[in-house]
C-alpha positions in Angstrom: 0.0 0.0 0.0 -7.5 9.6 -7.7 -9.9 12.0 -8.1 -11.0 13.7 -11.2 -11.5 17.7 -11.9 -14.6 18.6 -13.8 -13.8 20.9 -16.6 -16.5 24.3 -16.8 -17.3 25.3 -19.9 -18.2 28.9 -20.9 -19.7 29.6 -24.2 -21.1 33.2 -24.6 -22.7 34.7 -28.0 -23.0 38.4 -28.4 -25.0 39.5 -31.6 -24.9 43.1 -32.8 -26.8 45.0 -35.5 -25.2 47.7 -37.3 -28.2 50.3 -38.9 -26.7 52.9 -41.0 -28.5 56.4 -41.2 -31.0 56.6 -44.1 -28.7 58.6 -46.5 -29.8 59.4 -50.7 -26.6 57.2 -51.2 -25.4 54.9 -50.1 -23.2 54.6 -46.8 -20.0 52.9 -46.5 -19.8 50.1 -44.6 -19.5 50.0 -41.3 -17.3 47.7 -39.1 -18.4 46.0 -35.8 -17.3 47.4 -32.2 -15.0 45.0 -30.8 -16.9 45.0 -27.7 -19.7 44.0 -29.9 -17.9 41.3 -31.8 -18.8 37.5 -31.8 -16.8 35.7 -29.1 -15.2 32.5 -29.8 -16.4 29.5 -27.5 -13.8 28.5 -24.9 -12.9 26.0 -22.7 -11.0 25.6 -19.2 -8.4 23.0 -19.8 -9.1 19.6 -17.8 -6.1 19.4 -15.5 -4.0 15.6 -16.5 -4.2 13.1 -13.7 -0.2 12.6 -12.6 0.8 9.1 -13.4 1.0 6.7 -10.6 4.5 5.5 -10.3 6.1 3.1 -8.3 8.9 0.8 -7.2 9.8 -2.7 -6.1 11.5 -3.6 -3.1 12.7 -7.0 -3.4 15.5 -8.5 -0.2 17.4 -11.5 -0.4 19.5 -13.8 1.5 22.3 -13.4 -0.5 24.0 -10.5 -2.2 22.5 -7.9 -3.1 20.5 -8.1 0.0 18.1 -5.2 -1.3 16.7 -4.7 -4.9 15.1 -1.6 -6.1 13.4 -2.1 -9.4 11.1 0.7 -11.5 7.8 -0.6 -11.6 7.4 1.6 -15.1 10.4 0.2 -16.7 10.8 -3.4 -14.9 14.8 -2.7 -14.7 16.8 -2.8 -11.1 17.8 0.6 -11.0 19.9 -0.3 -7.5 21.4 -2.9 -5.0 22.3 -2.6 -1.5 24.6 -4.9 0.4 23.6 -4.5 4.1 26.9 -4.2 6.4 26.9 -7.3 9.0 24.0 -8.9 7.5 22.3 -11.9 9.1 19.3 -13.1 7.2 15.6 -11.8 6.6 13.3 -13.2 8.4 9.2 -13.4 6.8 8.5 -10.0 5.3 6.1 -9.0 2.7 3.8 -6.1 1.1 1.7 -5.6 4.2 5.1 -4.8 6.5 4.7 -0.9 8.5 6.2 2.0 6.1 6.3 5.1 7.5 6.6 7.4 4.9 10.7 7.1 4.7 12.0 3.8 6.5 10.3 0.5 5.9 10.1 -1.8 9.1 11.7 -5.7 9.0 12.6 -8.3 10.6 16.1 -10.5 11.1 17.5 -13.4 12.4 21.0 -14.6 12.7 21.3 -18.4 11.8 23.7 -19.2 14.0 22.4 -17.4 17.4 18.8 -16.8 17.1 19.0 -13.6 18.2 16.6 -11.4 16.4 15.8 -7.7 15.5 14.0 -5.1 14.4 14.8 -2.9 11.8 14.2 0.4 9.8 15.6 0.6 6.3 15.5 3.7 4.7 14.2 3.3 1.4 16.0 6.3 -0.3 19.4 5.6 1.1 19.6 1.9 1.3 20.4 2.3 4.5 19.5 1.2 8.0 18.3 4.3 10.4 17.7 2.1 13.3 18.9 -1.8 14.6 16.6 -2.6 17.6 17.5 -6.2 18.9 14.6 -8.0 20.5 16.1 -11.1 22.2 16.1 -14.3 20.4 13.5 -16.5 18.2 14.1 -20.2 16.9 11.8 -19.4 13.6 10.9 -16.5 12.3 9.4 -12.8 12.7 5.9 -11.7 11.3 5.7 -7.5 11.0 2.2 -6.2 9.8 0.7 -2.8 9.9 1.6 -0.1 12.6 -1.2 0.6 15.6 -3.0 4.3 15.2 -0.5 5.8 17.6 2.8 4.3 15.6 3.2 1.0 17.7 4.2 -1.4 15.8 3.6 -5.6 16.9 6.0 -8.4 15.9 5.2 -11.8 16.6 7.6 -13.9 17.6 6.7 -17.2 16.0 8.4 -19.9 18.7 8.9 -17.7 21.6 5.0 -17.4 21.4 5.6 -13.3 22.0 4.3 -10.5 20.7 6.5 -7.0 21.0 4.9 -3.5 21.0 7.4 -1.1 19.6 7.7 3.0 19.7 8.5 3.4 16.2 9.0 7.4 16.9 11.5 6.2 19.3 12.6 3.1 18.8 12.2 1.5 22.0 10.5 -1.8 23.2 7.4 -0.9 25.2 6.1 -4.3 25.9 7.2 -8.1 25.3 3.5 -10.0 25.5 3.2 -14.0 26.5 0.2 -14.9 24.1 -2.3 -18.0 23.9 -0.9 -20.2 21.1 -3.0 -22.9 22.1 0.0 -25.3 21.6 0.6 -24.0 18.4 2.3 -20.8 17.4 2.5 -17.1 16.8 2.3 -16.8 12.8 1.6 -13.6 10.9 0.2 -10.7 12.6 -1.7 -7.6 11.2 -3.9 -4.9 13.3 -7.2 -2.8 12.5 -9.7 -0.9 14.0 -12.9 -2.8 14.3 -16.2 -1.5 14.0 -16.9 -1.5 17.7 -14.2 1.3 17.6 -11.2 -1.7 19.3 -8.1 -1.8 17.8 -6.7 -5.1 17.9 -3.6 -7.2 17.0 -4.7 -10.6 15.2 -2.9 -13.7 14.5 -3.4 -17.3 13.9 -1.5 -20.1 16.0 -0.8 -22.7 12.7 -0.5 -26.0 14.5 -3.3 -24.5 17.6 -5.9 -24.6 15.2 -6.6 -21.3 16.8 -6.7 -17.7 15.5 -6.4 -15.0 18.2 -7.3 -11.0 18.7 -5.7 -9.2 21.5 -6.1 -5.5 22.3 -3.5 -3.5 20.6 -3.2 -0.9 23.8 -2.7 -3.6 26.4 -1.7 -6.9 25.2 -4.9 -8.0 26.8 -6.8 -11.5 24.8 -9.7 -10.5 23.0 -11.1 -13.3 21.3 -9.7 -17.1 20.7 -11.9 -19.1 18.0 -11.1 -22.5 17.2 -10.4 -23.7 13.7 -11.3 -26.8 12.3 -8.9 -29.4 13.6 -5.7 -29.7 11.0 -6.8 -26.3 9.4 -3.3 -24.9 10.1 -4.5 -21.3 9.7 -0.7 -19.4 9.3 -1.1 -16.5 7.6 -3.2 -13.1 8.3 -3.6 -10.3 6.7 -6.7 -7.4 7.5 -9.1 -6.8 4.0 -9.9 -2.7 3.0 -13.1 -3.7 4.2 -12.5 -4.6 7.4 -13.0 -8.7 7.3 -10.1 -10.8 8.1 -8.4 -13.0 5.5 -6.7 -16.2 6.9 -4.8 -18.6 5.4 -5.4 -22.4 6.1 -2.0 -23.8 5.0 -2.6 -27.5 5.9 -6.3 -27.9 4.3 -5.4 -25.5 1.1 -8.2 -23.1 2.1 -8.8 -19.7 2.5 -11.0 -18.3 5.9 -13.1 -15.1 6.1 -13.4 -13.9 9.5 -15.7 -11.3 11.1 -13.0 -8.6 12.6 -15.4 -8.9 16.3 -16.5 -12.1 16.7 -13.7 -14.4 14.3 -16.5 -16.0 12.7 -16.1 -17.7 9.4 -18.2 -15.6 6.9 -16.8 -17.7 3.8 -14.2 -20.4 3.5 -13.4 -21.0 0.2 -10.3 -23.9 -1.5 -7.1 -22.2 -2.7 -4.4 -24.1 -4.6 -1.5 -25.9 -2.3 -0.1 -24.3 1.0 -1.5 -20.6 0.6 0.6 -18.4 2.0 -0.4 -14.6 2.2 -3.2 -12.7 0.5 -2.8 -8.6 -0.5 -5.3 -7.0 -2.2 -6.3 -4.5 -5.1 -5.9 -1.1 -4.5 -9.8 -0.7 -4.7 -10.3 -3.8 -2.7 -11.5 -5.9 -5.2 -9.8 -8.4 -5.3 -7.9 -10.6 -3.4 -4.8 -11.8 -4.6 -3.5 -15.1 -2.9 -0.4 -16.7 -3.2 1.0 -20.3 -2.4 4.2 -21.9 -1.5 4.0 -25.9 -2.7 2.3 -24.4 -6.3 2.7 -22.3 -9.3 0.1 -19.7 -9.5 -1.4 -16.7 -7.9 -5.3 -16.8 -7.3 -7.2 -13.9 -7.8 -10.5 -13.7 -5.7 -13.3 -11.4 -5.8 -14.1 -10.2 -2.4 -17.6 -9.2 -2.6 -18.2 -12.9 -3.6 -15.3 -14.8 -2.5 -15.3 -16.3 -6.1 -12.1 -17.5 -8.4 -11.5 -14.7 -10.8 -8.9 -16.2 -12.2 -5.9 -18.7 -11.2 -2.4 -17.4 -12.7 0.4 -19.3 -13.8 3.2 -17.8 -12.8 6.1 -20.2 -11.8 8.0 -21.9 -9.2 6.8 -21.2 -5.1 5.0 -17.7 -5.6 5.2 -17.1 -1.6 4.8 -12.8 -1.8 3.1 -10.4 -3.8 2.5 -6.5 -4.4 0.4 -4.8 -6.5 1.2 -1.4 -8.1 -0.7 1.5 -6.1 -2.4 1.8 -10.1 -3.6 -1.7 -10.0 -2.3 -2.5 -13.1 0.1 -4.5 -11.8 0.9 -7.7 -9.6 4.6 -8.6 -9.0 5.3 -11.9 -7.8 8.2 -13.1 -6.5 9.6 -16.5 -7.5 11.5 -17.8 -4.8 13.1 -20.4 -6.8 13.8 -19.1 -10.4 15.7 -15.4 -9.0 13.2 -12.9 -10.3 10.0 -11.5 -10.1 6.7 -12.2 -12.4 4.9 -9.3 -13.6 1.0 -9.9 -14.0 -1.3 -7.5 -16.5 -4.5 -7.2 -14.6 -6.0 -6.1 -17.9 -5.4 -10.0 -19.3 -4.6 -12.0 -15.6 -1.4 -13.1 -17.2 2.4 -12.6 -16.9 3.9 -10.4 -19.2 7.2 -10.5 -18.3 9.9 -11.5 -15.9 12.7 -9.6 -14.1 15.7 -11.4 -13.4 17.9 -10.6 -10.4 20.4 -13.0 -10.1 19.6 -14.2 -6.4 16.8 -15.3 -5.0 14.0 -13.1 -3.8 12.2 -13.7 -0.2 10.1 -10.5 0.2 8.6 -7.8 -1.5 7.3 -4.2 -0.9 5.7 -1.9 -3.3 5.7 2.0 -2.4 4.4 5.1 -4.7 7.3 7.4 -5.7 7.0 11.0 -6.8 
């Protein structure tokens, strides 16, 4: 993660009659006052629409670690090597950007210790390393709280961290109800009862869980249908949650309040995240043990259209025009540009490593 100006149109005619006096001969002509002449129709030009523009943010474990590509030309326009690198832990299109420094995650191998960090998207750069103990797995980062808090999950440590982006601080380490499972992807929203919550599904629990994004405090736990394996989270435009079911190859529709299932609908093998269109249209799911990304209709919860696309799709962004859907193909080093206009790749990007995480931003 478009208005238009109506043009006004003046047209004015003026009409004059020129009478000559009555003379014995007759009187030469006589020309038209300008203020009387006919005035030419005009119209206020229609101010152009600036073009949407954008770029792709594409990390990897191994050199470059960061990718910029233009979304308008499809060609890497610069690479990054980050100094004492560990490795990325999960991040995709739905990770906190603040306006200049988008938020990830990292792991070291060898030690487990993990952190927080802000990469500044001009520079390449990191403007902050905040460490935040250690974690077996992995990291999930979603959207920042109303007040700039940001919540990490911790998958193994069954933890979620509140963190002061303005400051960079951790403000609270929560022990969360995994029942027996884990903490996977995380996202947070405003319901319509006015809460803002954190929301995340426990994989192996069976379980998907709200918690209050002040406090830390449990919310709501629902239970999935046993061997569901809901993983993966992300919050819709409008408001409904979209979780994915990794181990039954479905997608689940929750109410944001209650966590009841509104629609649950097949997707193709292991879905992994969802992002949407930038209208909200559509859904757009991808998959790790497959080769397409499926595009739903979220009004309906109906297949639009499943896209070929190549090996392990895992993340996605879409282009802030909607034009565009940029996969990432974990296992073939590039990145799979889909026309929404056809549902079909176009092209490829190669990028000589392997890609594990995307994020599209609009550029000026």
């Amino acid at each position: 993660m478009r208005s238009y100006t109506s043009a006004l149109f003046l047209s004015s005619v003026a009409l004059a009659l020129v009478f000559s006096a009555c003379a014995p001969t007759p009187a030469a002509p006589t020309s038209v006052p300008a203020a009387q002449a006919t005035r030419v129709p005009t119209t206020t030009p229609v101010p152009t629409q600036p073009a949407v523009r954008a770029q792709l943010i594409v990390l990897s474990n191994s050199k470059p670690h960061v990718s910029v590509l233009d979304a308008e030309t499809n060609q890497v326009v610069k690479t990054a090597d980050i100094p004492n690198f560990t490795a990325w832990t999960w991040n995709d299109d739905n990770n906190y950007f603040d306006g200049k420094n988008l938020w990830l995650g990292m792991q070291n191998p060898d030690t487990k210790d993990v952190e927080v960090a802000a990469l500044n998207l001009d520079s390449l750069e990191f403007v902050t390393r905040l460490p935040i103990g250690k974690e077996k797995l992995t990291l999930y980062i979603g959207k920042a709280a109303r007040n700039g808090i940001l919540h990490v999950g911790k998958m193994d440590s069954h933890q979620v961290v509140a963190i002061d982006t303005k400051s960079s601080r951790v403000l609270n380490t929560w022990d969360v109800p995994v029942n027996g499972g884990v903490v996977c992807d995380v996202d947070v929203q405003v319901g319509p009862d006015g809460v803002e919550r954190v929301y995340y599904p426990t994989w192996k629990g069976d379980t998907i869980v709200s918690i209050n994004a002040q406090t830390g405090e449990t919310i709501k736990t629902v239970e999935a249908p046993k061997g569901t394996g809901p993983w993966m989270l992300t919050a819709a435009p409008d408001g409904k949650i979209w979780v994915q079911d990794g181990d039954a190859n479905t997608n689940s529709v929750l109410d944001p309040v209650s966590l009841d299932v509104i629609k649950r609908f097949p997707t193709g093998k292991t879905p992994y995240i969802v992002t949407f269109s930038p209208d909200g249209r559509y859904g757009y799911i991808t998959h790790g043990a497959d080769t397409i990304v499926q595009v739903v209709d979220t009004k309906t919860y109906e297949d639009v259209k499943r896209i070929q696309v190549g090996t392990n799709p895992t993340h996605v962004g879409v282009h802030p025009n909607g034009k565009f859907i940029y996969a990432i193909l974990s296992k073939e080093a590039s990145v799979a540009v889909i026309d929404t206009s056809a549902w079909s790749v176009t092209t490829r990007i190669p990028l000589g490593t392997n890609p594990n995480g995307i994020f599209v931003r609009s550029i000026k």
